[in-house]
PQR file of N, CA, C, O and H, with PARSE charges and radii, in Angstrom:
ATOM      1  N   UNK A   1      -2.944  12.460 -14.967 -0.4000 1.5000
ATOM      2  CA  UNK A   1      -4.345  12.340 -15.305 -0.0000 2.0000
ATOM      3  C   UNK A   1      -4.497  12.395 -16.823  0.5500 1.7000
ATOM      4  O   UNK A   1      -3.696  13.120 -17.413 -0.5500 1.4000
ATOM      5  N   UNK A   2      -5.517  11.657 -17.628 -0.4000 1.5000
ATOM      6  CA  UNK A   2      -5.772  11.626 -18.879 -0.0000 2.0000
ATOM      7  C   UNK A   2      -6.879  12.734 -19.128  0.5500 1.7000
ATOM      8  O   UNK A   2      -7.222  13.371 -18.133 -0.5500 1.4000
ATOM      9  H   UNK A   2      -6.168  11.068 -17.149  0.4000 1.0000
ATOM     10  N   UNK A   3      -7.534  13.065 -20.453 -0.4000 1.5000
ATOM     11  CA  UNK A   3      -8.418  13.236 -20.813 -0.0000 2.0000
ATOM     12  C   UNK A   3      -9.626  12.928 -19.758  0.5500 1.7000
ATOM     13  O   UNK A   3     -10.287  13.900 -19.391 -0.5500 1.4000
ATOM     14  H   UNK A   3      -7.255  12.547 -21.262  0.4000 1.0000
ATOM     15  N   UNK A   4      -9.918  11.777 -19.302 -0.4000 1.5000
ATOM     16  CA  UNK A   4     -11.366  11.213 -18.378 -0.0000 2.0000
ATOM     17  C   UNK A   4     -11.142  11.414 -16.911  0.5500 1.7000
ATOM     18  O   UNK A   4     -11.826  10.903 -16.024 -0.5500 1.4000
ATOM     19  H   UNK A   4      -9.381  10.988 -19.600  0.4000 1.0000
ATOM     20  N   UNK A   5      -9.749  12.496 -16.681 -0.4000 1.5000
ATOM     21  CA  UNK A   5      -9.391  12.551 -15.303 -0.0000 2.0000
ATOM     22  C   UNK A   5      -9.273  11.191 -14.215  0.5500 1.7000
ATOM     23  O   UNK A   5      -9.429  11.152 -12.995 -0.5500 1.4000
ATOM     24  H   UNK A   5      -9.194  12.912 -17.401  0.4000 1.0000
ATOM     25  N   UNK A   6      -8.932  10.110 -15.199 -0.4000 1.5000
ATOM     26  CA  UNK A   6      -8.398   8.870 -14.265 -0.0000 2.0000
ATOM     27  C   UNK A   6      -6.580   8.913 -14.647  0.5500 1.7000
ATOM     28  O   UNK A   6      -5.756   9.286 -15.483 -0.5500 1.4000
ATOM     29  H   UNK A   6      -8.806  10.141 -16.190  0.4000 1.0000
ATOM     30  N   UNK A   7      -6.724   8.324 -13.522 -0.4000 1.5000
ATOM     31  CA  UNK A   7      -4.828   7.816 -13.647 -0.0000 2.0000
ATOM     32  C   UNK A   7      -4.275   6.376 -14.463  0.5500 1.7000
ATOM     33  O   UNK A   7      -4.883   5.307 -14.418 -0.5500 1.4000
ATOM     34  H   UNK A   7      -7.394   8.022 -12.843  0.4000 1.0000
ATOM     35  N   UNK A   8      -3.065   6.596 -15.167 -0.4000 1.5000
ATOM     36  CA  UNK A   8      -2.729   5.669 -15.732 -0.0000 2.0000
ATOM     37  C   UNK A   8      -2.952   4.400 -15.110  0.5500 1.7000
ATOM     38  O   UNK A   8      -3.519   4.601 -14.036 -0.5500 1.4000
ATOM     39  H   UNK A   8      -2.571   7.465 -15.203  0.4000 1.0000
ATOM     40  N   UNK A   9      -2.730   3.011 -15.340 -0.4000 1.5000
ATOM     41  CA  UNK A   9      -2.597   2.226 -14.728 -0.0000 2.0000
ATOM     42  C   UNK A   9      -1.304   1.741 -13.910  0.5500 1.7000
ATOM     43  O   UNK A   9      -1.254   1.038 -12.901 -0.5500 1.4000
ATOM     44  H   UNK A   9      -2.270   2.847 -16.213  0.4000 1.0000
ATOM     45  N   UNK A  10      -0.528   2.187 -14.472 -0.4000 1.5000
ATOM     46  CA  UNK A  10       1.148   2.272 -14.109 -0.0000 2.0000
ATOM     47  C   UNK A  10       1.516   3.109 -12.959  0.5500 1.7000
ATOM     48  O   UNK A  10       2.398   2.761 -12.173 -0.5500 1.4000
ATOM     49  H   UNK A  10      -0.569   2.758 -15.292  0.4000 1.0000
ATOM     50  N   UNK A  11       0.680   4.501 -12.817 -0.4000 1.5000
ATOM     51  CA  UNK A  11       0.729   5.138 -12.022 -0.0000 2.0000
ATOM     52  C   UNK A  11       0.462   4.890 -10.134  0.5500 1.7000
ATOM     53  O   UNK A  11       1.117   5.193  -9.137 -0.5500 1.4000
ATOM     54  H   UNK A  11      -0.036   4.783 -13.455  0.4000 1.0000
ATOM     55  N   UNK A  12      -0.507   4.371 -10.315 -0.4000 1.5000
ATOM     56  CA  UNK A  12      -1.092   3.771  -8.635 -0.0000 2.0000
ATOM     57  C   UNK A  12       0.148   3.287  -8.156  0.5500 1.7000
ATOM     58  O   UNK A  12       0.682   3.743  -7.145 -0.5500 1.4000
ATOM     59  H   UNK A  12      -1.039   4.125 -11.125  0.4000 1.0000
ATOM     60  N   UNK A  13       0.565   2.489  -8.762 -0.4000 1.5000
ATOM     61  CA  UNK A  13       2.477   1.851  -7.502 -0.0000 2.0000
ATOM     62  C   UNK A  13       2.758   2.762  -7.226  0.5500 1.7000
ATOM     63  O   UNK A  13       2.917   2.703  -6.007 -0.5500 1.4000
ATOM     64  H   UNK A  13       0.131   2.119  -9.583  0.4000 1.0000
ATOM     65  N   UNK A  14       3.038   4.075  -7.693 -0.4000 1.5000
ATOM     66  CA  UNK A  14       4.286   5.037  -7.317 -0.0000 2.0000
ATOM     67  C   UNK A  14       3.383   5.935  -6.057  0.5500 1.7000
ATOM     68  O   UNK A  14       3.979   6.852  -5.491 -0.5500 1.4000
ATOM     69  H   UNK A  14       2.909   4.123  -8.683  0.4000 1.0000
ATOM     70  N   UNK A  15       2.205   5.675  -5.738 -0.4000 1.5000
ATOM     71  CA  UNK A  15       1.465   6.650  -5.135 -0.0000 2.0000
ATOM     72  C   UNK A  15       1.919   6.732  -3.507  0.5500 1.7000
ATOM     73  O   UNK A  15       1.839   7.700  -2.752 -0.5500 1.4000
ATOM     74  H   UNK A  15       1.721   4.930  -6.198  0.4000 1.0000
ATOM     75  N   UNK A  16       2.512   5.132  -3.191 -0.4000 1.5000
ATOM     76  CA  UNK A  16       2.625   5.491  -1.680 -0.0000 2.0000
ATOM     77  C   UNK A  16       4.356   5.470  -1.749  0.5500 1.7000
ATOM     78  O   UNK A  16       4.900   5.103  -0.707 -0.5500 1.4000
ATOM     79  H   UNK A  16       2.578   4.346  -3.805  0.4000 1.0000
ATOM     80  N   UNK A  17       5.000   5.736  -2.579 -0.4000 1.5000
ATOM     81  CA  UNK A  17       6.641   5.478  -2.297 -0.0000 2.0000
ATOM     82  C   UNK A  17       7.386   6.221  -1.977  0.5500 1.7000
ATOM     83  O   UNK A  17       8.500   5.844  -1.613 -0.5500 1.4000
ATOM     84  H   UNK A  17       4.559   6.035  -3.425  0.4000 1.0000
ATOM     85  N   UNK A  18       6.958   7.867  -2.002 -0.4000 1.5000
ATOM     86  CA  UNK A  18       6.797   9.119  -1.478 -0.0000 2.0000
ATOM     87  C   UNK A  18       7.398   9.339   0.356  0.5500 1.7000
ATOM     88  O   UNK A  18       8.383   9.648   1.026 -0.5500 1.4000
ATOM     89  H   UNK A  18       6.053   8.174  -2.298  0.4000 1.0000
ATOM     90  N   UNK A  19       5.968   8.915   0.451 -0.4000 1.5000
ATOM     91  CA  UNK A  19       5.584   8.790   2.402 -0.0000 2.0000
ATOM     92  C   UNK A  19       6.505   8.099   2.743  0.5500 1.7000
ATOM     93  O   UNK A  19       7.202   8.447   3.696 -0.5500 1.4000
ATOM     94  H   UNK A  19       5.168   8.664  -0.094  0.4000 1.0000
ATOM     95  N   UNK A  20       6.854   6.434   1.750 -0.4000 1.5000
ATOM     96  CA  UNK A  20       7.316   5.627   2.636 -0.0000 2.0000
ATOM     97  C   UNK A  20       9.223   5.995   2.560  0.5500 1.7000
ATOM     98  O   UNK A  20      10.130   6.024   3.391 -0.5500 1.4000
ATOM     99  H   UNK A  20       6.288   6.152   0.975  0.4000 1.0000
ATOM    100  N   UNK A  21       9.140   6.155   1.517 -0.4000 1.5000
ATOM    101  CA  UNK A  21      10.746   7.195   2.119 -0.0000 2.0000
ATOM    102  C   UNK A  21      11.239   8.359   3.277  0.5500 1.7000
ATOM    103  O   UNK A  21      12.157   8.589   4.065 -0.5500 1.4000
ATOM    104  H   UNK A  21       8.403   6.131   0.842  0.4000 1.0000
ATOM    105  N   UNK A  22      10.107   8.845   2.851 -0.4000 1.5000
ATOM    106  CA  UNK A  22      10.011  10.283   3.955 -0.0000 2.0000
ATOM    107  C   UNK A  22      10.179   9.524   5.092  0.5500 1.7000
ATOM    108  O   UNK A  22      11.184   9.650   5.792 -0.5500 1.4000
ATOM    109  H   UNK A  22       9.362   8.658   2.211  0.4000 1.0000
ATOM    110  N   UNK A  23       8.962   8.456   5.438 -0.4000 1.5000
ATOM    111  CA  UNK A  23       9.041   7.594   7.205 -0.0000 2.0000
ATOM    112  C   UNK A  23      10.223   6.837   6.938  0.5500 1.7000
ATOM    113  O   UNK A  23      10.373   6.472   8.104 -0.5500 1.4000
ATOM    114  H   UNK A  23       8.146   8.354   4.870  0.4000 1.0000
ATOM    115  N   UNK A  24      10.997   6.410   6.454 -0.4000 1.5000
ATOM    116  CA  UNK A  24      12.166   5.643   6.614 -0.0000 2.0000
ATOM    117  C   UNK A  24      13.650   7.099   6.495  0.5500 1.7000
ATOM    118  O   UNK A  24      14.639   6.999   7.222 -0.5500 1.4000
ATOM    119  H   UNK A  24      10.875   6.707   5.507  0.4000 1.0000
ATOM    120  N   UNK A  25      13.552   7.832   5.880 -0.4000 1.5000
ATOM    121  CA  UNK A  25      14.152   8.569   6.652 -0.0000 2.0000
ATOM    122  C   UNK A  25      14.247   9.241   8.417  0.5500 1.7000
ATOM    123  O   UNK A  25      15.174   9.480   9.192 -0.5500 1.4000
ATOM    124  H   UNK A  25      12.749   7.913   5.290  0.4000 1.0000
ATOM    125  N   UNK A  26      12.516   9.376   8.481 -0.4000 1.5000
ATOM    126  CA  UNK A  26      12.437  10.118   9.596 -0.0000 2.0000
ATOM    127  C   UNK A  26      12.921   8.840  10.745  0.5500 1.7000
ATOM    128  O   UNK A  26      13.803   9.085  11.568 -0.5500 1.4000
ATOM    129  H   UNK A  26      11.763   9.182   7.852  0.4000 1.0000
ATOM    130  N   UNK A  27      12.321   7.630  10.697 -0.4000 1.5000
ATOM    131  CA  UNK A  27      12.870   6.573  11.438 -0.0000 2.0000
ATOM    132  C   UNK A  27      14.642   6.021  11.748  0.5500 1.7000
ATOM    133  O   UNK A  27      15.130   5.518  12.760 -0.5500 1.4000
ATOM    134  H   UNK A  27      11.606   7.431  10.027  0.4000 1.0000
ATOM    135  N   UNK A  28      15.451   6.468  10.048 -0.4000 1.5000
ATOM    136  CA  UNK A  28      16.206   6.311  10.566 -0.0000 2.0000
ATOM    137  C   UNK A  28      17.470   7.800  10.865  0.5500 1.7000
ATOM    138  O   UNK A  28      18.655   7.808  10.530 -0.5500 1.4000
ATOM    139  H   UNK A  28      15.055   6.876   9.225  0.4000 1.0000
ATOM    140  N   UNK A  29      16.832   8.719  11.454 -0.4000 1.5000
ATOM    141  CA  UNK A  29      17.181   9.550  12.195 -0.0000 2.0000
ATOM    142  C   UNK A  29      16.740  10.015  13.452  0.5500 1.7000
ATOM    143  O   UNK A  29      17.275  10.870  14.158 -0.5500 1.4000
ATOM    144  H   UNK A  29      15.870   8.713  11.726  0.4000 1.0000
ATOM    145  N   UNK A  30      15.583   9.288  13.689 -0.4000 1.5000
ATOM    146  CA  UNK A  30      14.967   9.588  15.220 -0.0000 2.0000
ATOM    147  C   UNK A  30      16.089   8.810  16.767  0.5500 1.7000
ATOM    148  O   UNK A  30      16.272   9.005  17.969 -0.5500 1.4000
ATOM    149  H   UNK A  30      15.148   8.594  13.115  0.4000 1.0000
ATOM    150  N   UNK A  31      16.358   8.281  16.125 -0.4000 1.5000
ATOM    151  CA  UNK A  31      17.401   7.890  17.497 -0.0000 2.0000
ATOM    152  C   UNK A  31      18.553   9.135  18.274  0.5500 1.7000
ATOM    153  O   UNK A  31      19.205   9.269  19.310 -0.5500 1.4000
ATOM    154  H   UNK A  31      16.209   8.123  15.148  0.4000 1.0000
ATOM    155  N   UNK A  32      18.287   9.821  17.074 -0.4000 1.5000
ATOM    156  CA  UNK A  32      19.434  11.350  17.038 -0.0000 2.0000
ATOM    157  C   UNK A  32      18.683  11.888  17.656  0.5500 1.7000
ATOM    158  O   UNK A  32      19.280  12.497  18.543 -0.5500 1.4000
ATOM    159  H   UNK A  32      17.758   9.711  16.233  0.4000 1.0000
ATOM    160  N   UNK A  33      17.029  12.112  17.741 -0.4000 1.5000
ATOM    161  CA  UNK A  33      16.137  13.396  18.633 -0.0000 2.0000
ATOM    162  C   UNK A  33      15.136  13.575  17.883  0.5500 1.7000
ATOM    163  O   UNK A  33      14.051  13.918  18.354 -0.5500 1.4000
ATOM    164  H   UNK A  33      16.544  11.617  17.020  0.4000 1.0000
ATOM    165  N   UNK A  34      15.335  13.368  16.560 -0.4000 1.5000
ATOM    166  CA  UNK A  34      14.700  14.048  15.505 -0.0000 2.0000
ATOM    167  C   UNK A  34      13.525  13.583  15.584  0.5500 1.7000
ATOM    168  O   UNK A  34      13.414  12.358  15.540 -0.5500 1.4000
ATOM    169  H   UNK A  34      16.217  13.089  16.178  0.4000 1.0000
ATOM    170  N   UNK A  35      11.958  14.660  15.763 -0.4000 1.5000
ATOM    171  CA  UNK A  35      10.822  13.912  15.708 -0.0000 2.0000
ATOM    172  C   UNK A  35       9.965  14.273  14.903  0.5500 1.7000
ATOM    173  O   UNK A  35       8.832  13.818  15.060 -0.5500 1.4000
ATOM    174  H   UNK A  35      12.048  15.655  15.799  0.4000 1.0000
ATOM    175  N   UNK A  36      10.223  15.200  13.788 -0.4000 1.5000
ATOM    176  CA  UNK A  36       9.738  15.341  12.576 -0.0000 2.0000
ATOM    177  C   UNK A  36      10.707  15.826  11.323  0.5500 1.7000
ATOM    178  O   UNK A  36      11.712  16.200  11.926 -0.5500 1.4000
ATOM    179  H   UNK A  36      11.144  15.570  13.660  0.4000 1.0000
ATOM    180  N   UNK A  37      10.887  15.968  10.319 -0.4000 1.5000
ATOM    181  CA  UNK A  37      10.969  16.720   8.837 -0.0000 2.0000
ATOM    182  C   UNK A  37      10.001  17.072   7.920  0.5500 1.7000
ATOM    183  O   UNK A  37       9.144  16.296   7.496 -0.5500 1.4000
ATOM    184  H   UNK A  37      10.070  15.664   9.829  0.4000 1.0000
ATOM    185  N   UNK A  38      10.130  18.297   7.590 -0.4000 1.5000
ATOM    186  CA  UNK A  38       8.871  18.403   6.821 -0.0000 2.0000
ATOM    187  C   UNK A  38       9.203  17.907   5.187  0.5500 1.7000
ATOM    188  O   UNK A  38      10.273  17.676   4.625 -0.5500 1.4000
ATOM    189  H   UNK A  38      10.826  18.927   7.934  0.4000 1.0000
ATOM    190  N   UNK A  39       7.893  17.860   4.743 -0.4000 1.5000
ATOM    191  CA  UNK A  39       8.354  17.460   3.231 -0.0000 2.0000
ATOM    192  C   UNK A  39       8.326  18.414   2.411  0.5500 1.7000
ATOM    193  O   UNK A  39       7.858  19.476   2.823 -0.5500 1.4000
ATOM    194  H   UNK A  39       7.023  18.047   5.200  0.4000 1.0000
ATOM    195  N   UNK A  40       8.761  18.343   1.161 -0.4000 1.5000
ATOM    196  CA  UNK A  40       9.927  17.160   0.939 -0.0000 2.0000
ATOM    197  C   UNK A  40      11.242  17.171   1.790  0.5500 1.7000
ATOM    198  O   UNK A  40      11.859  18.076   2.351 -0.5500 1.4000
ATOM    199  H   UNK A  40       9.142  17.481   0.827  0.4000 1.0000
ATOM    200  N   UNK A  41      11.491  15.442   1.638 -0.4000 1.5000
ATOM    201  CA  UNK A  41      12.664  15.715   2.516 -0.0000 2.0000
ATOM    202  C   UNK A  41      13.773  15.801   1.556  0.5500 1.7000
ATOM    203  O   UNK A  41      13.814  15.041   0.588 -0.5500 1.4000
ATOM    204  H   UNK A  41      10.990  14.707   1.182  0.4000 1.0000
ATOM    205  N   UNK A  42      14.909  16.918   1.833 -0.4000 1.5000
ATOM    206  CA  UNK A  42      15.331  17.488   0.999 -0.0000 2.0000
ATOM    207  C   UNK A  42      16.977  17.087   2.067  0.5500 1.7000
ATOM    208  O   UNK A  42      17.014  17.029   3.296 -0.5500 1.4000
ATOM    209  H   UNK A  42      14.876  17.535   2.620  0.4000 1.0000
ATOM    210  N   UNK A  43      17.981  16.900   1.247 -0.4000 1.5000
ATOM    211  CA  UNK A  43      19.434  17.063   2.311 -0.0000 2.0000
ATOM    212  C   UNK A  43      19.189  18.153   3.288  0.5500 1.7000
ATOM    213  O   UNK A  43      18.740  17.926   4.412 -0.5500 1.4000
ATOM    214  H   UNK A  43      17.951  16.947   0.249  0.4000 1.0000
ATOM    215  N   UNK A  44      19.482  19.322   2.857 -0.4000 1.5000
ATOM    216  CA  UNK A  44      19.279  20.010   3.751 -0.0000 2.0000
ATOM    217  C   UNK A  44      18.312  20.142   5.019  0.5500 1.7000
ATOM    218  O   UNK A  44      18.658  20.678   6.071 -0.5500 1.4000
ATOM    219  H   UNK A  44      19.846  19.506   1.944  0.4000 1.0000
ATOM    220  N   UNK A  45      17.125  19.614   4.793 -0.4000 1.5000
ATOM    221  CA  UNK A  45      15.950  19.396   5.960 -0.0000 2.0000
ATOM    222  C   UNK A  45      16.695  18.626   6.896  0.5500 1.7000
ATOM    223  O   UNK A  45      16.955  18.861   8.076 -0.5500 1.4000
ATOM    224  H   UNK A  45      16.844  19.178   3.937  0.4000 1.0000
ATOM    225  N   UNK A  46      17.040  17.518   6.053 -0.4000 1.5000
ATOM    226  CA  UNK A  46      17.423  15.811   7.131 -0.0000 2.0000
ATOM    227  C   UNK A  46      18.876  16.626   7.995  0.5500 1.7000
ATOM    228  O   UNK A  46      19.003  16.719   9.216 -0.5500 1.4000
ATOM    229  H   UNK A  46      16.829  17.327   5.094  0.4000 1.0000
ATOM    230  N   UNK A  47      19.568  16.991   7.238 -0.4000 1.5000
ATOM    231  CA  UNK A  47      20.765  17.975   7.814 -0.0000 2.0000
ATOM    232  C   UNK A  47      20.775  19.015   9.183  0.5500 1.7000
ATOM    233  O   UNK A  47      21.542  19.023  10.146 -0.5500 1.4000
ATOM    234  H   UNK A  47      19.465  16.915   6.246  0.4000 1.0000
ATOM    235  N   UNK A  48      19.333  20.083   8.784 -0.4000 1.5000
ATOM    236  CA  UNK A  48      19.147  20.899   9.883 -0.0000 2.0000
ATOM    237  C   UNK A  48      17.937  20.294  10.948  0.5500 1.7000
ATOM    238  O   UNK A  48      17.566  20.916  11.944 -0.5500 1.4000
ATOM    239  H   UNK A  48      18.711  20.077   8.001  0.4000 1.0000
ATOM    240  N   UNK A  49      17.501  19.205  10.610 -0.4000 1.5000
ATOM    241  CA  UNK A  49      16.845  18.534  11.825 -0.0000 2.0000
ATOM    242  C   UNK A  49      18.051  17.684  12.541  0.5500 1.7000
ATOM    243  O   UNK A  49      18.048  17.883  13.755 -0.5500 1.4000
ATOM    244  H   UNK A  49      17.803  18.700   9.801  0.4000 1.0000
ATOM    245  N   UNK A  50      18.472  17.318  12.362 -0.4000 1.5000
ATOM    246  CA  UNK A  50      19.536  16.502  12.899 -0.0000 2.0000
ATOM    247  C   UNK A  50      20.255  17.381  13.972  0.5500 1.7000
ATOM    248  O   UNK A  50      20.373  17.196  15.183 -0.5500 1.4000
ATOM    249  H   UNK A  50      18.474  17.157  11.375  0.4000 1.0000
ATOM    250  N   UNK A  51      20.729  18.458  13.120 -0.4000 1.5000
ATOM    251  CA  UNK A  51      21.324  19.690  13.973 -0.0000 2.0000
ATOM    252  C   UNK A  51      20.743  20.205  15.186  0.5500 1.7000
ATOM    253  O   UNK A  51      21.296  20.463  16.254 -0.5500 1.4000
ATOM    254  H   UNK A  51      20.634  18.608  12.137  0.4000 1.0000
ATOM    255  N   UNK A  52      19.629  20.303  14.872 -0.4000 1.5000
ATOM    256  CA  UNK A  52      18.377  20.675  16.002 -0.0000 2.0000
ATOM    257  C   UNK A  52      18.461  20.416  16.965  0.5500 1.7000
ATOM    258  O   UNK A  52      18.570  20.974  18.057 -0.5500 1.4000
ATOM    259  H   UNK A  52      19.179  20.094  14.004  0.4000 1.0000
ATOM    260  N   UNK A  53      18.391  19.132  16.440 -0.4000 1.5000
ATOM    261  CA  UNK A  53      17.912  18.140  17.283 -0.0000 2.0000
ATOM    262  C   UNK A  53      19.055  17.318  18.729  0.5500 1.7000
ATOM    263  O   UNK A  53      18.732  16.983  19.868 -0.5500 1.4000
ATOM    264  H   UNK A  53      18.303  18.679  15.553  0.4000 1.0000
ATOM    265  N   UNK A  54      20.205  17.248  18.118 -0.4000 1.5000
ATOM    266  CA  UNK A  54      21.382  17.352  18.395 -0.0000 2.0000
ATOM    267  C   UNK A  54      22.059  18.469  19.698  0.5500 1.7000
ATOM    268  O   UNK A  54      22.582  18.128  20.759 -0.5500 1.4000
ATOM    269  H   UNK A  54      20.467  17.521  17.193  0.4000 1.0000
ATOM    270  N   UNK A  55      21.771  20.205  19.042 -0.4000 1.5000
ATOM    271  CA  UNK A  55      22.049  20.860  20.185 -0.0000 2.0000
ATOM    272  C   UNK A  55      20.784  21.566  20.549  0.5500 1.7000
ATOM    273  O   UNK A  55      20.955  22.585  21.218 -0.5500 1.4000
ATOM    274  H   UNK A  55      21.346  20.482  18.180  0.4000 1.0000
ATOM    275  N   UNK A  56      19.782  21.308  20.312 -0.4000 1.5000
ATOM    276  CA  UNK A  56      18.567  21.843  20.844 -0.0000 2.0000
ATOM    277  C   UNK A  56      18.094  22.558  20.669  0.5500 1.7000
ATOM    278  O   UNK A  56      17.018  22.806  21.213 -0.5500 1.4000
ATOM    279  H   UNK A  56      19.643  20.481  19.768  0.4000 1.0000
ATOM    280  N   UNK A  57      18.658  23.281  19.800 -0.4000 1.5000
ATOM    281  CA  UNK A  57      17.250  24.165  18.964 -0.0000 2.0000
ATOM    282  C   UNK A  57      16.676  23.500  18.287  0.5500 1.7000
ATOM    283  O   UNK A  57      16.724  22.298  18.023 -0.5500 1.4000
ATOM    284  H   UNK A  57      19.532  23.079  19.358  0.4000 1.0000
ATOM    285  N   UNK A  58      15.667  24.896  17.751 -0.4000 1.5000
ATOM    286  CA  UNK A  58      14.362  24.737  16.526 -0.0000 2.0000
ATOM    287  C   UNK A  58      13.715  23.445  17.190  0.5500 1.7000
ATOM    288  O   UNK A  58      13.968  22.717  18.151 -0.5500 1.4000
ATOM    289  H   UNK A  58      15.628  25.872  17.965  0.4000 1.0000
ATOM    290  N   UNK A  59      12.495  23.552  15.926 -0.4000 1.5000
ATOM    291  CA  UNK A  59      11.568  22.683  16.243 -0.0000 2.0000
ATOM    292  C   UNK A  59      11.409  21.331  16.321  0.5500 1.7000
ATOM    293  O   UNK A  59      10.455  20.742  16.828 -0.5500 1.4000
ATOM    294  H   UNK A  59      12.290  24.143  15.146  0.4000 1.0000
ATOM    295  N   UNK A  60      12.549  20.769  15.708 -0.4000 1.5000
ATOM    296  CA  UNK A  60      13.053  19.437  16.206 -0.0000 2.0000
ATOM    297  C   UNK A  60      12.972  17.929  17.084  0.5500 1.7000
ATOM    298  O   UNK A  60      12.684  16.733  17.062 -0.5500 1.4000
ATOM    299  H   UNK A  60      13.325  21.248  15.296  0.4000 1.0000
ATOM    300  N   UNK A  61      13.611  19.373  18.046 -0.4000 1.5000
ATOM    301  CA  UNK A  61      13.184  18.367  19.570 -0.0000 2.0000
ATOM    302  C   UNK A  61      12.004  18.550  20.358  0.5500 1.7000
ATOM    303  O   UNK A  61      11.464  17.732  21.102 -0.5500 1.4000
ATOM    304  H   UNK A  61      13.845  20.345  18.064  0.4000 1.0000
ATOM    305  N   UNK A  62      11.689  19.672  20.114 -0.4000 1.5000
ATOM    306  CA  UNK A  62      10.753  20.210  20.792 -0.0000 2.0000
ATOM    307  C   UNK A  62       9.259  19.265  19.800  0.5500 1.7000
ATOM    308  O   UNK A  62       8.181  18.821  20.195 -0.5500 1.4000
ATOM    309  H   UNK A  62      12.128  20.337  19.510  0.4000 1.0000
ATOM    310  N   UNK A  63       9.718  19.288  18.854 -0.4000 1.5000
ATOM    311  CA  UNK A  63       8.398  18.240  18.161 -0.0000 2.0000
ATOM    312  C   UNK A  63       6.978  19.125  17.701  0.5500 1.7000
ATOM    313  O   UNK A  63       6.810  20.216  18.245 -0.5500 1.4000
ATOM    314  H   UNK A  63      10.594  19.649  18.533  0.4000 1.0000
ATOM    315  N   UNK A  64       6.146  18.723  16.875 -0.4000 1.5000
ATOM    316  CA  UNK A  64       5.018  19.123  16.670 -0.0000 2.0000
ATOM    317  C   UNK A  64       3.798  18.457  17.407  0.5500 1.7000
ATOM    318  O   UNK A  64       2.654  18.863  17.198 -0.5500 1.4000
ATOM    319  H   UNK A  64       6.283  17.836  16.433  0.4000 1.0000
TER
END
């Protein structure tokens, strides 16, 4: 944000590239079980959902 509390002009692209990683991770690990990660997705998240999800714990499989 500037001075007039607007955003650069450069800025707006980067606004949805965030989410759309996060859903292309979560998509390409859902075939494993996995039906959420929270954000950020971090190695370790994508790691212990997988795990979860895999032998059945945590919240994983069980889903939100």
């Amino acid at each position: 944000m500037n001075a007039l509390g607007a955003k650069g002009i450069g800025e707006s692209g980067t606004i949805g590239a965030t989410p759309a990683v996060h859903n292309a991770v979560c998509d390409a690990v859902a075939h494993l079980g996995v039906r959420h990660i929270d954000m950020p997705t971090t190695p370790v998240r994508v790691w212990s959902a997988i795990n979860d999800a895999v032998t059945g714990h945590g919240t994983a499989k069980g889903g939100r």
